[in-house]
C-alpha positions as CSV (number, residue, x, y, z in Angstrom):
1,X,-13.5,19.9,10.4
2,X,-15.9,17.4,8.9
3,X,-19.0,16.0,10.2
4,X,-17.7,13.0,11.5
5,X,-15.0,12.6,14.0
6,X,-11.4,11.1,12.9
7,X,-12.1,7.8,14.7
8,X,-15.1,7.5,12.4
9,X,-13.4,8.1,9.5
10,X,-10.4,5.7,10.0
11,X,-13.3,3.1,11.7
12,X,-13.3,-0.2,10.2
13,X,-16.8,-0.4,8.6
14,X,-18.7,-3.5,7.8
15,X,-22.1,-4.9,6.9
16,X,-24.3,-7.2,9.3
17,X,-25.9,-8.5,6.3
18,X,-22.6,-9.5,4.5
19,X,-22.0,-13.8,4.8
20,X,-18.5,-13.2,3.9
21,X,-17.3,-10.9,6.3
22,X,-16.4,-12.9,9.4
23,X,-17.2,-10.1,12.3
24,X,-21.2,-9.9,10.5
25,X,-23.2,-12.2,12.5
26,X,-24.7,-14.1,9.5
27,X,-21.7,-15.3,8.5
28,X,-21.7,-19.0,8.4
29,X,-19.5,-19.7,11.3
30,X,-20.9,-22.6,13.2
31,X,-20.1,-22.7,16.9
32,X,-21.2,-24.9,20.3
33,X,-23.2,-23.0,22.9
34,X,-25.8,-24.1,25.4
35,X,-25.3,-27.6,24.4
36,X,-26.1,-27.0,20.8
37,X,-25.2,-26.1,17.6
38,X,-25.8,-22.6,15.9
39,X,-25.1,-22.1,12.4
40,X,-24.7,-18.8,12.9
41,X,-24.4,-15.9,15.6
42,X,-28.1,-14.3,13.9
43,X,-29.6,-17.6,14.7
44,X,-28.2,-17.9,18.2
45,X,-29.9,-14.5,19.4
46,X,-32.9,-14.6,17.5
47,X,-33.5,-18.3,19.0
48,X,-33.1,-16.7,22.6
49,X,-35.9,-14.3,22.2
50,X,-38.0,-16.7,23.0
51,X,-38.9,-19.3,26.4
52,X,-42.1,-21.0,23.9
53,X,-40.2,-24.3,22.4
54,X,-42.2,-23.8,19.5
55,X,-41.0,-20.4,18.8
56,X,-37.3,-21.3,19.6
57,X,-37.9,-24.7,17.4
58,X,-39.2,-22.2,14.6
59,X,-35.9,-20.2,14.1
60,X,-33.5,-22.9,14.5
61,X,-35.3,-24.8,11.6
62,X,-34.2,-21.9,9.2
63,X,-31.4,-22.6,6.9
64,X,-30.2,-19.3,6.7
65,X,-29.5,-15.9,8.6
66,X,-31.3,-14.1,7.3
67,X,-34.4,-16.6,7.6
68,X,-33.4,-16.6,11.5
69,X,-34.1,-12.8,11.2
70,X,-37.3,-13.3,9.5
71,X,-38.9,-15.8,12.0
72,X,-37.4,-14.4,14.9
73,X,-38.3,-11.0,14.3
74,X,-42.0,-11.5,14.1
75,X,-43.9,-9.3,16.2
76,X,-46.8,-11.2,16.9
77,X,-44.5,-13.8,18.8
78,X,-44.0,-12.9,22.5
79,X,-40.6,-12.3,23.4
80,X,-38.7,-13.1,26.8
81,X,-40.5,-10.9,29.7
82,X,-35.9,-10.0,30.2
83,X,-35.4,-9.5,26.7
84,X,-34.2,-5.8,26.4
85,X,-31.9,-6.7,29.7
86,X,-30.3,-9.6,28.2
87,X,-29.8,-9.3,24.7
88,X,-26.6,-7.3,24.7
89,X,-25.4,-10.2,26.8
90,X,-26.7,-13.2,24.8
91,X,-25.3,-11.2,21.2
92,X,-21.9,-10.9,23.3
93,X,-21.8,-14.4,24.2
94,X,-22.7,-15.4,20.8
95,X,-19.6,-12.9,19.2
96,X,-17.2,-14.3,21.7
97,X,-18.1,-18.2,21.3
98,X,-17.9,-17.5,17.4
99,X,-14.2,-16.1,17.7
100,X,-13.0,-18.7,20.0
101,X,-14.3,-21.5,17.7
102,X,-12.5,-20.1,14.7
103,X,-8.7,-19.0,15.2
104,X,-8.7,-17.6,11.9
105,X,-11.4,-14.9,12.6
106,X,-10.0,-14.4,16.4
107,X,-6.8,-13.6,14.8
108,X,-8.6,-11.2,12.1
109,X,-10.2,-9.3,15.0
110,X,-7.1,-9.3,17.0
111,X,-5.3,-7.7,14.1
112,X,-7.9,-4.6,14.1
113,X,-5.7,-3.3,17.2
114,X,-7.2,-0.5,18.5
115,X,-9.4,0.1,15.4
116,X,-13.0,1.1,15.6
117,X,-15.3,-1.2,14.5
118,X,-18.7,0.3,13.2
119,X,-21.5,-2.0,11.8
120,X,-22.2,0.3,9.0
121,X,-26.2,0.3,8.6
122,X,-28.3,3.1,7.3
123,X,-31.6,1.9,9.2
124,X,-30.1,0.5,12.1
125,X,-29.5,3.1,15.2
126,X,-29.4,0.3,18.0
127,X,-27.2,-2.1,16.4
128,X,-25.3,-0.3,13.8
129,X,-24.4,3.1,13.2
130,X,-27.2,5.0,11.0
131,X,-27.1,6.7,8.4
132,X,-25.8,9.7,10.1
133,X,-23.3,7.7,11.4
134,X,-24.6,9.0,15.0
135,X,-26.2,5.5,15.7
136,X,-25.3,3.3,19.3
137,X,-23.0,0.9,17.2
138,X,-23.6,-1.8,20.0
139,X,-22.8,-4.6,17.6
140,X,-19.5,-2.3,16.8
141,X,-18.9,-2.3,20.5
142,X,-19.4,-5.6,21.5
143,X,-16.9,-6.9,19.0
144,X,-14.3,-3.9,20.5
145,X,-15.3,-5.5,24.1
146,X,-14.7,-8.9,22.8
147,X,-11.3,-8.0,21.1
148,X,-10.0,-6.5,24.3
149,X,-11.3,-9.9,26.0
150,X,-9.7,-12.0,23.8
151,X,-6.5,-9.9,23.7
152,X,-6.8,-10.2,28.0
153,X,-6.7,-13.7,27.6
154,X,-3.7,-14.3,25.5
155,X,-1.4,-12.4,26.8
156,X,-1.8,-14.8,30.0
């Protein structure tokens, strides 16, 4: 037996830094949420970090992802006092907005049936799955738990 289990070796793997993969959250799916518009899902959660204006005014500005990433990842900035409770919750409703908004990519998802779905980054323990591929995969399992969501709602 190998080091990693069978569902990690027949795990759909994928890059959060890769624009043209539609389950990464820089790709360049817009979407509507909390009465505006986010170009993409990076930008939506790093914007939330924050209560200043300033601060939230600062990410939104960026033209890209991985800008959003850049500015919103500062550590000087203060974050939300609730941060570390929310921001499973505030990625999640970022994921499922972003599938909703774009049939094409809800349908992709759908069609990973009971697949797992690993963010596949080497640095990354929280979000992804390390390189030891022994990392939380939260980003892995909030598309799962949107899947199953979506999958809920169509067959009513």
């Amino acid at each position: 037996m190998g080091l990693f289990t069978s569902a990690q070796e027949d795990a759909h793997y994928f890059s959060m830094d890769d624009a043209d993969n539609g389950f990464s959250r820089v790709s360049e799916h817009g979407f509507e949420l909390d009465g505006e518009h986010w170009p993409t899902v990076e930008h939506y959660y790093q914007t939330m970090k924050y209560t200043k204006q300033a601060d939230r005014d600062a990410v939104k500005a960026t033209t890209t992802a991985l800008q959003a990433r850049k500015v919103g990842g500062r550590w000087f900035k203060k974050k939300r006092p609730d941060w570390k409770a929310l921001e499973l919750t505030i990625m999640t409703r970022a994921v499922y907005i972003k599938m909703r908004t774009h049939p094409a990519l809800d349908e992709a998802l759908l069609a990973t049936g009971d697949q797992t779905l690993v963010e596949n980054s080497q640095f990354d323990y929280f979000w992804g799955c390390g390189r030891d591929k022994r990392g939380a995969n939260h980003y892995g399992q909030i598309l799962m738990n949107v899947r199953e969501k979506r999958r809920q709602e169509k067959a009513q």
